[in-house]
NUFI-579924 format. One line per field, with one value per residue (C-alpha): residue in three letters; z, x, y. Coordinates in Angstrom, 2 decimals, padded with zeros to 5 digits. Layout:
residues N
residu = c(ALA/...)
w = c(Z/...)
u = c(X/...)
v = c(Y/...)
END
This chain:
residues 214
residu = c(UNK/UNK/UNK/UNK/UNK/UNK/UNK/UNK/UNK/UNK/UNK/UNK/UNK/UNK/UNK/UNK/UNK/UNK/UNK/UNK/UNK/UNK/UNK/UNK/UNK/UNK/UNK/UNK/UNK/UNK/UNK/UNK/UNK/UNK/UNK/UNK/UNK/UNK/UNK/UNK/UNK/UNK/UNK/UNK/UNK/UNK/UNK/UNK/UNK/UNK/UNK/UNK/UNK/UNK/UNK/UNK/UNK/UNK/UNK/UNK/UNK/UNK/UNK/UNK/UNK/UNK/UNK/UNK/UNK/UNK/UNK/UNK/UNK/UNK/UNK/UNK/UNK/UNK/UNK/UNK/UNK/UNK/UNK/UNK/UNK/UNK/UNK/UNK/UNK/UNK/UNK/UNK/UNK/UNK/UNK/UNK/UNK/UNK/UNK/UNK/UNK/UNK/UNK/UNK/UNK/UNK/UNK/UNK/UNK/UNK/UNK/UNK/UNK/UNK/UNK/UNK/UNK/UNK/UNK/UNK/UNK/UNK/UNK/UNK/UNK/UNK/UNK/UNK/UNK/UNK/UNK/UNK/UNK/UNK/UNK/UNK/UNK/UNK/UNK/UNK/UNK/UNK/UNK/UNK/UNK/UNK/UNK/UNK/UNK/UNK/UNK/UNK/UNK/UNK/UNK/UNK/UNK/UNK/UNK/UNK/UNK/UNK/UNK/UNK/UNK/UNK/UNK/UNK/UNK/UNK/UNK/UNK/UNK/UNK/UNK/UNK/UNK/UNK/UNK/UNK/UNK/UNK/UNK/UNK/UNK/UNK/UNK/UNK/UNK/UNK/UNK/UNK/UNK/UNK/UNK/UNK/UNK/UNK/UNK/UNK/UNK/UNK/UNK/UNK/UNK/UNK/UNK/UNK/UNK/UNK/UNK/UNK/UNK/UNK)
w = c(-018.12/-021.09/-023.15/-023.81/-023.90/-025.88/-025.25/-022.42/-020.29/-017.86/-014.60/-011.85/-009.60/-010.93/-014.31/-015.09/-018.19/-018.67/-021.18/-021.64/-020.77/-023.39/-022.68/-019.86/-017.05/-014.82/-012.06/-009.17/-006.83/-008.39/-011.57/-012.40/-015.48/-016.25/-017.61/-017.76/-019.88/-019.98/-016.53/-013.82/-011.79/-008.90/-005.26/-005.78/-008.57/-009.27/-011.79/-012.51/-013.99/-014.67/-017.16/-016.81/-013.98/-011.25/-009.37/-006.22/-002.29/-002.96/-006.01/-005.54/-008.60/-008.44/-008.08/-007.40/-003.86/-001.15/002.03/005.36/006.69/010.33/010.38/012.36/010.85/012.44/012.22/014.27/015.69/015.52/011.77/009.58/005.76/003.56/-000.03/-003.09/-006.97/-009.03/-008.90/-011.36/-009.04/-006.11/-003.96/-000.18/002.48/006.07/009.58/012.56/016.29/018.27/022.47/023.70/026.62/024.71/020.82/020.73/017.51/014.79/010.93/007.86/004.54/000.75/-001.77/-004.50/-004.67/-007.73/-006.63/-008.30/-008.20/-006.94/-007.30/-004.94/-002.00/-002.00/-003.76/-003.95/-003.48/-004.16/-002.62/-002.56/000.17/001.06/004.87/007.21/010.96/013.59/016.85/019.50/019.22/014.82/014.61/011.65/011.51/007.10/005.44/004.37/001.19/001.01/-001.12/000.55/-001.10/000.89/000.91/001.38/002.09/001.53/004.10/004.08/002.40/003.54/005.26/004.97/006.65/005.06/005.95/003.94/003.97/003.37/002.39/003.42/002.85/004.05/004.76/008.03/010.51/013.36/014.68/018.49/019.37/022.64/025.74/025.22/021.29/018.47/017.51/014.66/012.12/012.24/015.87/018.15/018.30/014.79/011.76/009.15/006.09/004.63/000.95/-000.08/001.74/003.24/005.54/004.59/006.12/005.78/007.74/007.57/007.51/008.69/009.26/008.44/005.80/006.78/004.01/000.96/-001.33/-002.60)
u = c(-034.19/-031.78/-030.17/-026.55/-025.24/-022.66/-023.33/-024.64/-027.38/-028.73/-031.60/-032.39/-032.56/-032.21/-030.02/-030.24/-028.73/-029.01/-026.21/-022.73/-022.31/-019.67/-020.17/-020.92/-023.77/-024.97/-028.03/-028.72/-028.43/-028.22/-026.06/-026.20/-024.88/-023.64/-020.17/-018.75/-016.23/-017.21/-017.63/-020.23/-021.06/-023.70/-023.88/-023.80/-022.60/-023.12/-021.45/-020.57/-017.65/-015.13/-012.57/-013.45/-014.25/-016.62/-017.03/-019.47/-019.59/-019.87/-018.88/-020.09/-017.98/-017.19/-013.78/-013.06/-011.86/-014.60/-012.74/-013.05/-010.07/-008.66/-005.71/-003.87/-001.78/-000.20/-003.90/-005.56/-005.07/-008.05/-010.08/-011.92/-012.41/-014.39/-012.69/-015.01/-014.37/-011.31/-007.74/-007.26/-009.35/-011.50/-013.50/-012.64/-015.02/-013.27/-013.96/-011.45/-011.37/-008.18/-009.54/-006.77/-006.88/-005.57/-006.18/-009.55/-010.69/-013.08/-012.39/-014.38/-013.13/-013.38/-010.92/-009.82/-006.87/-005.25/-003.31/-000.61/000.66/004.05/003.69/001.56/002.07/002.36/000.70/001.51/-001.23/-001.22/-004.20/-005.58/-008.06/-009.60/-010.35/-012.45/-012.41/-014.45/-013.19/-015.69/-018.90/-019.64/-015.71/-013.92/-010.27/-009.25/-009.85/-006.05/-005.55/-003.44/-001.09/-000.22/001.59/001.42/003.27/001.09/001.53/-001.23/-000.62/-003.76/-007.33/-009.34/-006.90/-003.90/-001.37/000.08/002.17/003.48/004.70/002.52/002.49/-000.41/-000.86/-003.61/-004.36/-002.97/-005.48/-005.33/-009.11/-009.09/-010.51/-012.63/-010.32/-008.80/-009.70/-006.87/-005.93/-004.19/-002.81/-001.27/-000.95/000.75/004.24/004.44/007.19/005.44/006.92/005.68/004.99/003.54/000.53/-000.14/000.84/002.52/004.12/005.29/003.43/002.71/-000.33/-000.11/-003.02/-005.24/-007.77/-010.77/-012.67/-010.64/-011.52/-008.69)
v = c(-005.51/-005.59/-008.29/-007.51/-003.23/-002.18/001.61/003.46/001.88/004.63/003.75/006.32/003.37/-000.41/-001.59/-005.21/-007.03/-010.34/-010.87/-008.99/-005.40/-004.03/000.02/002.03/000.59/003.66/003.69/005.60/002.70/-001.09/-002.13/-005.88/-007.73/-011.14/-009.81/-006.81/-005.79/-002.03/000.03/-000.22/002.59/002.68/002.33/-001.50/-003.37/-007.18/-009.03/-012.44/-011.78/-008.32/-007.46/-003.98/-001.70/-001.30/001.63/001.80/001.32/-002.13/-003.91/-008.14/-009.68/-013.68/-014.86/-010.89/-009.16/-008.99/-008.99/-007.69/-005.58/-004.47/-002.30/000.22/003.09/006.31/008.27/005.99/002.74/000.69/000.96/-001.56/-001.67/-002.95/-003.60/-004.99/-005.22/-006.81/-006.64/-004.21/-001.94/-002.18/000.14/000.86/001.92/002.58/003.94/004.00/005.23/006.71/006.23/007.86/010.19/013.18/011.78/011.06/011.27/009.28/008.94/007.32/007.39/006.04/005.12/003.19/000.43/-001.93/-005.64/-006.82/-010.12/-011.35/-014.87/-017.53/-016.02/-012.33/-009.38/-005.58/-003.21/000.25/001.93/006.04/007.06/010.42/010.40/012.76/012.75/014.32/015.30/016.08/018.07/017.65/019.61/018.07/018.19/018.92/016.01/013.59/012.42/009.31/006.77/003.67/000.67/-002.31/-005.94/-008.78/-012.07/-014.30/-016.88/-019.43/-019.30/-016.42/-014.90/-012.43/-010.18/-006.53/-003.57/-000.97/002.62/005.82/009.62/011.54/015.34/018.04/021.65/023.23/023.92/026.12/025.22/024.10/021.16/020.24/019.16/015.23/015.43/015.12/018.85/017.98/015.10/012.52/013.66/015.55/015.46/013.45/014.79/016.46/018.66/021.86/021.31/024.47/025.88/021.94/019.61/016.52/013.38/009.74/006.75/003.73/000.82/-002.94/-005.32/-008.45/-009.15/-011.83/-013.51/-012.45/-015.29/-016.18)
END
């Protein structure tokens, strides 16, 4: 256990300062410090306060996002998130299901996002995620990278509404997959581009956030 760092504090497994962290807080699993105004980087990161960044699966920072999310886009229609950290930047961890018939397919995926305020009410945010999804028997279609910007309106404590438009891009694939599966992304049928040796297209994202804190 430290006091305050102002350079590089480094743990296989636990970091713990009691005072400021000014530099660069790294551990294998568990980063905690009182404030940071330097960058945290672990599996988890607590903090009572951030005016720099934390980077992790889960990032626990009063007065900072920790909300639940469940959204639909034109991947898959039924996927949860979990988004932790600051405004500046925050963590996503996702996972979604398409049930369909002939579309059956399951995705997880991690990313990173920034909020901007417009005012009481609404917020932009502007969020990248890198997404993998398995269809049927351990086959996994190539994974999407993604930039969405979405409008949202903050409409009552602890709970909000968003939508926004997307573009997502990924490598062509020509693997079959097993009988009712998803063969290929977004979907079938969907308008993509060619960009190059890739696959590209525009979508979109729209859902609800529980227990945002603000």
């Amino acid at each position: 256990m430290w006091g305050s760092v102002e350079g590089v504090q480094l743990a296989g497994i636990v970091n713990e300062a009691k005072g400021d962290v000014s530099g660069v807080q790294v551990s294998g699993i568990l980063n905690k410090a009182r404030k940071v105004k330097g960058v945290q980087v672990g599996v988890v990161n607590i903090a009572d306060s951030c005016s720099g960044f934390t980077i992790g699966l889960v990032n626990i920072v009063k007065n900072g996002i920790h909300e639940f999310s469940v959204f639909s886009n034109e991947m898959l229609p039924i996927n949860v998130a979990y988004k932790s950290g600051t405004r500046k930047m925050y963590t996503i961890v996702q996972a979604g299901a398409d049930f369909s018939n002939d579309e059956r397919a399951y995705g997880y995926g991690i990313g990173l996002g920034n909020e901007l305020g417009l005012g009481r009410s609404f917020a932009l945010n502007t969020e990248y995620v890198f997404s993998s999804f398995i269809v049927g028997h351990g086959r996994e279609l190539p994974g999407v990278s993604r930039l969405q910007a979405m409008l949202r309106w903050n409409g009552m404590k602890g709970f909000s509404i968003y939508a926004g438009p997307a573009i997502s891009i990924t490598a062509p694939t020509k693997a079959l997959a097993p009988d009712g599966y998803k063969m290929i992304l977004p979907r079938a049928g969907y308008h993509t581009f060619d960009p190059g040796n890739a696959v590209a297209w525009f979508g979109w994202t729209i859902g609800v956030n529980f227990f945002d804190g603000r």
